[in-house]
C-alpha atoms as a printed R data frame, in Angstrom:
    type eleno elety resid chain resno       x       y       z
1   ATOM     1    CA   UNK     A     1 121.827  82.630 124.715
2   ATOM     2    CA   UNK     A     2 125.356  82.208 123.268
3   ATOM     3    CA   UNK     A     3 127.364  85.473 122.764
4   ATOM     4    CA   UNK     A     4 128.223  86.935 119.362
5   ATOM     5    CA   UNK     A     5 130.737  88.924 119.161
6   ATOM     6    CA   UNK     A     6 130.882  91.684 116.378
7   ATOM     7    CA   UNK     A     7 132.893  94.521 115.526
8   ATOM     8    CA   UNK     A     8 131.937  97.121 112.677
9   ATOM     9    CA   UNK     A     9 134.267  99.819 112.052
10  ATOM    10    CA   UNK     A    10 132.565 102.473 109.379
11  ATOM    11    CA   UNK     A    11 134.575 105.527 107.605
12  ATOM    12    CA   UNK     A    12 132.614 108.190 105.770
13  ATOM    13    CA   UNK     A    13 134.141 111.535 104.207
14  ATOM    14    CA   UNK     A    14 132.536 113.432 101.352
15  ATOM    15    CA   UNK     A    15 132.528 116.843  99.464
16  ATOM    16    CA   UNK     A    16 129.926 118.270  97.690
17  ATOM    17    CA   UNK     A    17 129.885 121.607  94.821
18  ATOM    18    CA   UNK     A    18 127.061 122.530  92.737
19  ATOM    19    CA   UNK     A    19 127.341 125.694  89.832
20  ATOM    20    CA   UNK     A    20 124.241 127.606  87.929
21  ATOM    21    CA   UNK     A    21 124.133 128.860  84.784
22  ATOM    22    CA   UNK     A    22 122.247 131.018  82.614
23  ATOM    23    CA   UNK     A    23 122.332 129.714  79.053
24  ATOM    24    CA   UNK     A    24 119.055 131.376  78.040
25  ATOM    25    CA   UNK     A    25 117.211 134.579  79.492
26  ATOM    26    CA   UNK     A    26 114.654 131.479  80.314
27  ATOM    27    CA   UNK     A    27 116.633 128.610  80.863
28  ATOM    28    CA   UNK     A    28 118.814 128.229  83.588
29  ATOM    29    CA   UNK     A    29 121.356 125.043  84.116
30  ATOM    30    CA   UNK     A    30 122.589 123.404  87.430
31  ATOM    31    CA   UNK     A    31 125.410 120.877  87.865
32  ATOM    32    CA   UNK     A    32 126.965 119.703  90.690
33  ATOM    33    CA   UNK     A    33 128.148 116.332  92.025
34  ATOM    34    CA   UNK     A    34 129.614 114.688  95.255
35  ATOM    35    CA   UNK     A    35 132.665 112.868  95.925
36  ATOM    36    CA   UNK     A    36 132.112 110.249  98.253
37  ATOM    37    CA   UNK     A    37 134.527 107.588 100.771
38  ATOM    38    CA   UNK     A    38 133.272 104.837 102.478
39  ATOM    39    CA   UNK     A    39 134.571 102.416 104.037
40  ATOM    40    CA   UNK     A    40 133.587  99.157 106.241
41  ATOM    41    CA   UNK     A    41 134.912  96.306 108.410
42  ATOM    42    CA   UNK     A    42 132.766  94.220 109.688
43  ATOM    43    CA   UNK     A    43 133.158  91.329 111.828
44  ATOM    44    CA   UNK     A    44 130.223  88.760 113.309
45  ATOM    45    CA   UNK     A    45 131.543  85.862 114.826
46  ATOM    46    CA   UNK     A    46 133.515  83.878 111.722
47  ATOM    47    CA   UNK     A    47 131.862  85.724 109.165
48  ATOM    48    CA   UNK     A    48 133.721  89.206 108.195
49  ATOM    49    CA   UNK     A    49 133.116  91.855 105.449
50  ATOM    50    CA   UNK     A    50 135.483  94.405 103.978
51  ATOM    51    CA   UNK     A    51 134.257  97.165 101.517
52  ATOM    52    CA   UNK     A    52 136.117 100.271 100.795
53  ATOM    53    CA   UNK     A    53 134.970 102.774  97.825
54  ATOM    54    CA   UNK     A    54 137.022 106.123  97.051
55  ATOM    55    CA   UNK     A    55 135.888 109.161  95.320
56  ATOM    56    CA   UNK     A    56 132.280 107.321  94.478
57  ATOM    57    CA   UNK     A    57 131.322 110.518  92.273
58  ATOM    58    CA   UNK     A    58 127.757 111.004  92.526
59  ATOM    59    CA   UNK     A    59 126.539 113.831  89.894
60  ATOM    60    CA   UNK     A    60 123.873 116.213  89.655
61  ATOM    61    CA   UNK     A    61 121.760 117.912  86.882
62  ATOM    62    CA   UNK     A    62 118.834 119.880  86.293
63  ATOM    63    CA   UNK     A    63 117.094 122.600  84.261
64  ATOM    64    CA   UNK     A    64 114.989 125.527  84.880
65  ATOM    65    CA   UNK     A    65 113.145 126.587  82.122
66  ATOM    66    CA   UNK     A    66 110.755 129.853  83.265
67  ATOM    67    CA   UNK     A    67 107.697 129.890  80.799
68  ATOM    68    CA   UNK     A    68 106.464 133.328  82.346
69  ATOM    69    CA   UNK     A    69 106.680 135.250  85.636
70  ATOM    70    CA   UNK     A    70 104.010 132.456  87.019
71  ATOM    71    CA   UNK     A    71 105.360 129.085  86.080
72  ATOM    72    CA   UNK     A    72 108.500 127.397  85.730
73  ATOM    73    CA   UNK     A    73 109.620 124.005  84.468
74  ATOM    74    CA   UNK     A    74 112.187 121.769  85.278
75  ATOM    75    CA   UNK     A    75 113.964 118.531  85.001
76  ATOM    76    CA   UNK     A    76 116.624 116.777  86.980
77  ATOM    77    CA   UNK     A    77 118.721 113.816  87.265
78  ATOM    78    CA   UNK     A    78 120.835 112.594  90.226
79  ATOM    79    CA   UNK     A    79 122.787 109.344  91.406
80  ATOM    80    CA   UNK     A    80 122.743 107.741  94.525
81  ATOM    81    CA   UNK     A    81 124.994 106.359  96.734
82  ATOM    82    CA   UNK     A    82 123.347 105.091  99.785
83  ATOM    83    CA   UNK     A    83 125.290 103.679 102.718
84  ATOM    84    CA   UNK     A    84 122.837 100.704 104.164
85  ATOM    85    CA   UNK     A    85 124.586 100.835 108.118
86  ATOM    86    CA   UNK     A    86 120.538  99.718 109.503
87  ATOM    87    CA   UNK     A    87 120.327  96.314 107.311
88  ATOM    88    CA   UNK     A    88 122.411  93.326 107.833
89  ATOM    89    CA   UNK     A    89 122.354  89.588 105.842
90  ATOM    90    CA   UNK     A    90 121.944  86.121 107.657
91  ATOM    91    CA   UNK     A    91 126.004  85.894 108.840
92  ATOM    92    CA   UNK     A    92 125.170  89.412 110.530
93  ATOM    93    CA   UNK     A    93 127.064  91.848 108.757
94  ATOM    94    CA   UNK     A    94 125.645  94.972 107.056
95  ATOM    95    CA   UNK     A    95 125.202  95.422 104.039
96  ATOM    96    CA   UNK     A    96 127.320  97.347 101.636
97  ATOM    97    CA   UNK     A    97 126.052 100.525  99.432
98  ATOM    98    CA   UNK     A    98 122.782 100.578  97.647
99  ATOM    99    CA   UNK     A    99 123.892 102.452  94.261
100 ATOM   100    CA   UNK     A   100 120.900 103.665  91.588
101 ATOM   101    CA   UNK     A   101 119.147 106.947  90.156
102 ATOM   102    CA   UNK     A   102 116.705 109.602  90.512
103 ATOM   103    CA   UNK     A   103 114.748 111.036  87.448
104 ATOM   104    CA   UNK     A   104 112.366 114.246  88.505
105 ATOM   105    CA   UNK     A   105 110.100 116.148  86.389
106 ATOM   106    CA   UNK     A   106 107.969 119.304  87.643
107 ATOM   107    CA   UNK     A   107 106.121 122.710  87.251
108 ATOM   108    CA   UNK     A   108 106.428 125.171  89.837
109 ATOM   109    CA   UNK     A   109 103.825 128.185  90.140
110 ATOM   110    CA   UNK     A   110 104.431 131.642  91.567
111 ATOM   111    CA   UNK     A   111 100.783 133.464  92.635
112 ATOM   112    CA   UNK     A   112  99.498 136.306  94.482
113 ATOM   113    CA   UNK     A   113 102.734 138.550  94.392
114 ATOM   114    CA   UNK     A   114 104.812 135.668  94.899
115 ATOM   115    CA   UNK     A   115 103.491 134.600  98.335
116 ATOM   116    CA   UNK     A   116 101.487 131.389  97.577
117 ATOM   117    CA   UNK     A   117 103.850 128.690  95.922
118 ATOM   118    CA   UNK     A   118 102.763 125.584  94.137
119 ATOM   119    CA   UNK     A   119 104.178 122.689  92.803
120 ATOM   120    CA   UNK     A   120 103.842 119.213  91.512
121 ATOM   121    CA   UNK     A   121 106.187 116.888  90.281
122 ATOM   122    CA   UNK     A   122 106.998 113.306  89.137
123 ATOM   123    CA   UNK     A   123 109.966 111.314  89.647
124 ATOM   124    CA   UNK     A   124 111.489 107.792  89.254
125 ATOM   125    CA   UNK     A   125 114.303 105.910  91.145
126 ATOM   126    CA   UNK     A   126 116.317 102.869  89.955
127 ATOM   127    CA   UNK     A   127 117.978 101.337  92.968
128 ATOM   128    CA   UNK     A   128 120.574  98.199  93.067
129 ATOM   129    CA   UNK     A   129 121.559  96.447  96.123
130 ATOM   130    CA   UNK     A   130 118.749  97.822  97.852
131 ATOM   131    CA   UNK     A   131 118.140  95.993 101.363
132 ATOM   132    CA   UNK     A   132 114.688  93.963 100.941
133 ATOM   133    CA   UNK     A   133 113.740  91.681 103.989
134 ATOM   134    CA   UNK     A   134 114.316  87.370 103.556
135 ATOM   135    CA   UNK     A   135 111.346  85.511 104.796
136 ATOM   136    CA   UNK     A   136 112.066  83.216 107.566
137 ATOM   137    CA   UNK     A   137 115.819  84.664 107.987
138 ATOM   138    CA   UNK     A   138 118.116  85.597 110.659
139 ATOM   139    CA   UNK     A   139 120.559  86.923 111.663
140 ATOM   140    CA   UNK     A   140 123.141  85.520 114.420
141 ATOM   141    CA   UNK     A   141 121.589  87.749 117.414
142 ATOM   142    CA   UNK     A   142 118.038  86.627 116.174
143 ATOM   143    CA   UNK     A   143 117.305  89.765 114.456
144 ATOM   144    CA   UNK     A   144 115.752  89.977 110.425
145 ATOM   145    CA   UNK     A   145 118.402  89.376 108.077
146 ATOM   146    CA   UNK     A   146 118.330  91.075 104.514
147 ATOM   147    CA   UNK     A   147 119.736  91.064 101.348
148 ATOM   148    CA   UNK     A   148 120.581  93.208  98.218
149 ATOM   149    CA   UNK     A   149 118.144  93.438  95.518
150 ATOM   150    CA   UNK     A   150 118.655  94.541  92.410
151 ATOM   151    CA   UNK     A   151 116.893  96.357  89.998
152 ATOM   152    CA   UNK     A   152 114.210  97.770  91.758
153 ATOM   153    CA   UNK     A   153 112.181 100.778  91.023
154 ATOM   154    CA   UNK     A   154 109.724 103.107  92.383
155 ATOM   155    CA   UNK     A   155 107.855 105.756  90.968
156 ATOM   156    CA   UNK     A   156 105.528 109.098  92.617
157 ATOM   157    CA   UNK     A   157 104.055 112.297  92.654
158 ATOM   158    CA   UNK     A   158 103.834 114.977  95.038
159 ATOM   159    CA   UNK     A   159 101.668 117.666  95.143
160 ATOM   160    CA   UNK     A   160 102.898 121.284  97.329
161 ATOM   161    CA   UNK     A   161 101.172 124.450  97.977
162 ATOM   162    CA   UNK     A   162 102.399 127.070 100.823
163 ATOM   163    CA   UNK     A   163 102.387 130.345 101.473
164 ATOM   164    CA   UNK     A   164 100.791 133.512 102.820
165 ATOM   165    CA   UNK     A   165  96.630 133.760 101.735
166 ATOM   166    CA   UNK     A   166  95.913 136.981 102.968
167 ATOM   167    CA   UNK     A   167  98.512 139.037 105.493
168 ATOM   168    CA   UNK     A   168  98.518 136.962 108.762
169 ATOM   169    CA   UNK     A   169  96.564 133.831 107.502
170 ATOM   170    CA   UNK     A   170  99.129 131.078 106.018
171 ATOM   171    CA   UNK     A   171  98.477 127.420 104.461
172 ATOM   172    CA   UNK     A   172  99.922 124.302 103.678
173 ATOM   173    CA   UNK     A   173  99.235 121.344 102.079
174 ATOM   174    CA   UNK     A   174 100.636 118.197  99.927
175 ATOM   175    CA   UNK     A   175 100.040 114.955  99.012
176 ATOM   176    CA   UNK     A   176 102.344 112.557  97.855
177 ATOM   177    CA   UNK     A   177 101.779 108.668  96.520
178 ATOM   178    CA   UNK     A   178 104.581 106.689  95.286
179 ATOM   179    CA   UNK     A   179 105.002 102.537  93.875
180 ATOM   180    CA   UNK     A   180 107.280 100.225  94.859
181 ATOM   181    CA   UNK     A   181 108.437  97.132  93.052
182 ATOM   182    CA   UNK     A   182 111.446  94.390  92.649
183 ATOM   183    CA   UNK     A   183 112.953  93.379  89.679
184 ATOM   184    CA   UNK     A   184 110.086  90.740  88.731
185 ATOM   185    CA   UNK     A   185 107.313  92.581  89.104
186 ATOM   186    CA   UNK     A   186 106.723  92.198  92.806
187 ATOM   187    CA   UNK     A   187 104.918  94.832  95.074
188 ATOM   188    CA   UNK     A   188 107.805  95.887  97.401
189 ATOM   189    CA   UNK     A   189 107.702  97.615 101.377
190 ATOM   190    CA   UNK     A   190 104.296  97.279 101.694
191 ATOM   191    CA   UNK     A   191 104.752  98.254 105.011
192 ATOM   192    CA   UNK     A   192 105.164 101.558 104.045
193 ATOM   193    CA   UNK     A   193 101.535 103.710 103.119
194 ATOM   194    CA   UNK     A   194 101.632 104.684  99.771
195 ATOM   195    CA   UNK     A   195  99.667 107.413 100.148
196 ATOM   196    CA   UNK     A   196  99.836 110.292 102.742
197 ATOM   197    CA   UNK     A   197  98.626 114.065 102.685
198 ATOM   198    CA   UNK     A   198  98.717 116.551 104.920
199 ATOM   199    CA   UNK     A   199  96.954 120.469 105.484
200 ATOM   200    CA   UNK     A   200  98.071 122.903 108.089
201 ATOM   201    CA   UNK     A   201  96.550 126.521 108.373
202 ATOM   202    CA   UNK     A   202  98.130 129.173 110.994
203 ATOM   203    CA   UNK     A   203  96.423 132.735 111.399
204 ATOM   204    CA   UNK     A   204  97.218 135.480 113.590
205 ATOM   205    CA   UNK     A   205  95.002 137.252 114.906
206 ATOM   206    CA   UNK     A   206  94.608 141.297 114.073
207 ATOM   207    CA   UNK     A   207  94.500 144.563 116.379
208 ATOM   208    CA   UNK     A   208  94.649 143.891 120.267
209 ATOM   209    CA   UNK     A   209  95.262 140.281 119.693
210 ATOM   210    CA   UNK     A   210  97.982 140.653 117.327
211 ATOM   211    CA   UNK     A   211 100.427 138.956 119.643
212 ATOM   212    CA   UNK     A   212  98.268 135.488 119.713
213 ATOM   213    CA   UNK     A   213  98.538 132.890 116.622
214 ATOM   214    CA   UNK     A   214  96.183 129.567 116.707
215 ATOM   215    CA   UNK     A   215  96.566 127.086 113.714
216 ATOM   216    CA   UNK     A   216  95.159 123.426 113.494
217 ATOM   217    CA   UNK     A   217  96.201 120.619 110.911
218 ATOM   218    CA   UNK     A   218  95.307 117.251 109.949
219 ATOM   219    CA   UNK     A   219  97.654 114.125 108.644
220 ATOM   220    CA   UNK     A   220  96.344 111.314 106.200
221 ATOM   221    CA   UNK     A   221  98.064 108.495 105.255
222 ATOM   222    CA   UNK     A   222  96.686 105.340 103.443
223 ATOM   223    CA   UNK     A   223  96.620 101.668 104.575
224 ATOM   224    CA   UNK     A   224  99.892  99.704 104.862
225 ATOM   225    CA   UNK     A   225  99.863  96.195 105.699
226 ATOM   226    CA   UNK     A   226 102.751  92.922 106.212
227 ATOM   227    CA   UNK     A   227 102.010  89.724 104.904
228 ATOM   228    CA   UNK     A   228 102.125  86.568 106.775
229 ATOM   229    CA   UNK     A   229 105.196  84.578 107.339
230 ATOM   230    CA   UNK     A   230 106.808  87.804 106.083
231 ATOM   231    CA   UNK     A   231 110.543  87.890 107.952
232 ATOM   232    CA   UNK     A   232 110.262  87.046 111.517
233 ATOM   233    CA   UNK     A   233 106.380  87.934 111.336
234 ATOM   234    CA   UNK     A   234 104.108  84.717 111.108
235 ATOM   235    CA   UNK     A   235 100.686  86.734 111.820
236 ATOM   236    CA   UNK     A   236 101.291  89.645 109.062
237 ATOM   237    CA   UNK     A   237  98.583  92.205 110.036
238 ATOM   238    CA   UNK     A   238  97.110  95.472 108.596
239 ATOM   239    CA   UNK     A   239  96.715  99.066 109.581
240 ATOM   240    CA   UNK     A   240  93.749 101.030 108.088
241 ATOM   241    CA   UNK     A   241  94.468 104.622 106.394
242 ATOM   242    CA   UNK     A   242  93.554 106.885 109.572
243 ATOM   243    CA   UNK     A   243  93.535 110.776 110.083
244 ATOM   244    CA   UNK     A   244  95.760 112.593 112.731
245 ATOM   245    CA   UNK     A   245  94.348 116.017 114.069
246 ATOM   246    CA   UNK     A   246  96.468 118.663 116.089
247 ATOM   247    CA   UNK     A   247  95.961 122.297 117.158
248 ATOM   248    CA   UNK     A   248  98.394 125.006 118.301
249 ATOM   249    CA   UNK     A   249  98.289 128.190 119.879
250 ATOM   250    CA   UNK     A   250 101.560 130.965 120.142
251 ATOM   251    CA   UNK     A   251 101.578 134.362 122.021
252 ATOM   252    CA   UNK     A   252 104.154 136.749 121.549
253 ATOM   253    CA   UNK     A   253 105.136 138.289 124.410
254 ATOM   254    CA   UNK     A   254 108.069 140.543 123.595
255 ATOM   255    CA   UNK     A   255 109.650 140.498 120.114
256 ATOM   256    CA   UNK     A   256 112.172 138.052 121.400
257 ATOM   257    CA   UNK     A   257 110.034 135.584 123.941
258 ATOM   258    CA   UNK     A   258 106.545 133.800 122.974
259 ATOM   259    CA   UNK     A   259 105.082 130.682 124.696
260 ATOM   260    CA   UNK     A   260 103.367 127.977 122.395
261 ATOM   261    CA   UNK     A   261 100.881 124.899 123.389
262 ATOM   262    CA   UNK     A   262 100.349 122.256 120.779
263 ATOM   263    CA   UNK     A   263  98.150 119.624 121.257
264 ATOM   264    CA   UNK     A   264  98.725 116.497 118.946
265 ATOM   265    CA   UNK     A   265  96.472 113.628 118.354
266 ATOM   266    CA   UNK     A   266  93.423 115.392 119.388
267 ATOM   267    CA   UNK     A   267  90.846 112.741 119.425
268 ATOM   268    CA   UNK     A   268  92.964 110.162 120.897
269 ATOM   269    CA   UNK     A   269  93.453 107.666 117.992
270 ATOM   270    CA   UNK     A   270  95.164 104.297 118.001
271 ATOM   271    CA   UNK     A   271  97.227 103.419 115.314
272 ATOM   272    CA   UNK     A   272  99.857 101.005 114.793
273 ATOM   273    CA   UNK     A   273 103.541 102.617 113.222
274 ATOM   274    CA   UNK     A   274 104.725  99.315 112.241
275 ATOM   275    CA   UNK     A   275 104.852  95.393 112.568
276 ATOM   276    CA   UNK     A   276 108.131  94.850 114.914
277 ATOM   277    CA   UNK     A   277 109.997  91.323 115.119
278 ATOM   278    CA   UNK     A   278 108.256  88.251 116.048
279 ATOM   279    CA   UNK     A   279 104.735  89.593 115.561
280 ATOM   280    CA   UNK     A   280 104.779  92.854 118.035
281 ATOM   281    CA   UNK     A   281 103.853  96.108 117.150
282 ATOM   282    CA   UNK     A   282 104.881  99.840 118.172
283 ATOM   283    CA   UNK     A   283 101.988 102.038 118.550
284 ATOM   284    CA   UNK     A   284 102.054 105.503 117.874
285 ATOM   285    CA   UNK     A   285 101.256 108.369 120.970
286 ATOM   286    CA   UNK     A   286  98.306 108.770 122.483
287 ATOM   287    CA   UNK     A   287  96.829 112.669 122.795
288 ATOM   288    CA   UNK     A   288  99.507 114.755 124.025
289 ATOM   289    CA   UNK     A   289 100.140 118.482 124.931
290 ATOM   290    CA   UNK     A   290 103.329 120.144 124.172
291 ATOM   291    CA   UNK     A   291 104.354 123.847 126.041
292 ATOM   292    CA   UNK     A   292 107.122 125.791 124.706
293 ATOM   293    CA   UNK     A   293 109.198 128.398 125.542
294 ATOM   294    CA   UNK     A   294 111.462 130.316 123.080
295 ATOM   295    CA   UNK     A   295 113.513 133.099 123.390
296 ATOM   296    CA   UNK     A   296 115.628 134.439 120.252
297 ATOM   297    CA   UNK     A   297 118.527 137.157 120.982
């Protein structure tokens, strides 16, 4: 295999400020932005790229509108400047910044004395540039190549509740789905499940046992799949939405030390993370048991 030789030289600085304001007894406004420099030289063989951006200023907005002491309302709006370092096109270099926007929308709820939050919100993002795969393309080391796209668009909603129940007994849970799609039309990183959702419960335990917590959770996510002759993949293949279950135990035993097990993937499932290069795939672990030890001073 002949040698390549490559050199990639990357420069990032950046500062960030953010202000709030009241303008209303209910309304509340935050702004705030970041100044970002990057810069790149790259250098694959014959092929080199040079990109250097100073004082990209990437803003932020949003408002806080409180309807009553249980709900609030708000809306935001931020740019993006995304360095894309893990993506590079057929000659091998990487690929400069994906740029776009974000566009949120959401209601936020407040119950039982403020210990139980809610939420759910809506959001959209624009992207340009953004690195999408190129069937049947390399690049000089034998890697997937990409390119930028532009134009493309995704849109979700999340769902969020967490918090205390009753003293001792705490909860959470969400559930997020999102859409992906290029300029055209097309269905976009369909490797990626569109839909996950998890639920995790703790609860420690009263009187004598006071010292001992046990919990248990369970993770969803929906099928994802890669087509054939998709990149460097000629079989494509499909994982089927599965279920994750784990369980945990902690015991306190001064105010500083406690020792925790966790056991993760209880029954044992097989799953696939992801379709690798040239038709492999990386599974995810087996069952597995976890001790820790932590001591705070």
């Amino acid at each position: 295999m002949a040698r390549i030789p490559t050199r990639t030289r990357i420069k990032q600085t950046g500062v960030y400020s953010a202000a709030r304001f009241s303008l209303a007894d209910p309304l509340k406004l935050i702004v705030g932005g970041r100044f970002s420099s990057y810069e790149i030289d790259d250098a694959v063989g014959n092929s080199s790229v040079h990109y250097k951006k100073s004082g990209e200023f990437t803003p932020y907005a949003g408002l806080i509108y409180d309807i009553d002491e249980t709900y609030s309302a708000y809306v935001s709006y931020t740019r993006i400047f995304n360095p894309q370092t893990d993506y590079r096109d057929s000659n091998g270099n990487v690929l400069t910044p994906a740029k776009g926007k974000t566009k949120e929308i959401g209601l936020k709820g407040e119950y039982l004395d403020k210990r139980l939050n809610a939420s759910v919100a809506l959001f959209e993002t624009e992207l340009d540039n953004a690195a999408q795969i190129v069937a049947g393309t390399y690049t000089p080391g034998g890697a997937q190549a990409y390119q930028g796209s532009d134009g493309t668009k995704s849109r979700g909603v999340e769902l969020d509740l967490q918090g205390e129940l009753v003293p001792g007994w705490n909860l959470y849970a969400g559930i997020a789905h999102f859409t992906a799609q290029s300029a055209d039309g097309e269905r976009l990183n369909s490797q990626i499940p569109r839909t996950t959702a998890q639920l995790f419960t703790t609860y420690q335990l009263p009187g004598a046992w006071n010292p001992l917590t046990l919990g248990g959770g369970v993770k969803w996510q929906s099928r994802f799949y890669q087509a054939p002759n998709t990149g460097t993949s000629s079989l494509g293949g499909e994982q089927g939405s599965y279920a994750l279950v784990s369980l945990m135990g902690r015991y306190a035993i001064t105010q500083q030390t406690s020792v925790a097990l966790n056991v993760n993937n209880l029954f044992d499932k097989k799953y696939a993370l992801q379709k690798g290069d040239f038709d492999t795939v990386g599974y995810g672990a087996p069952r597995n048991l976890m001790v820790t030890l932590d001591y705070r001073y």
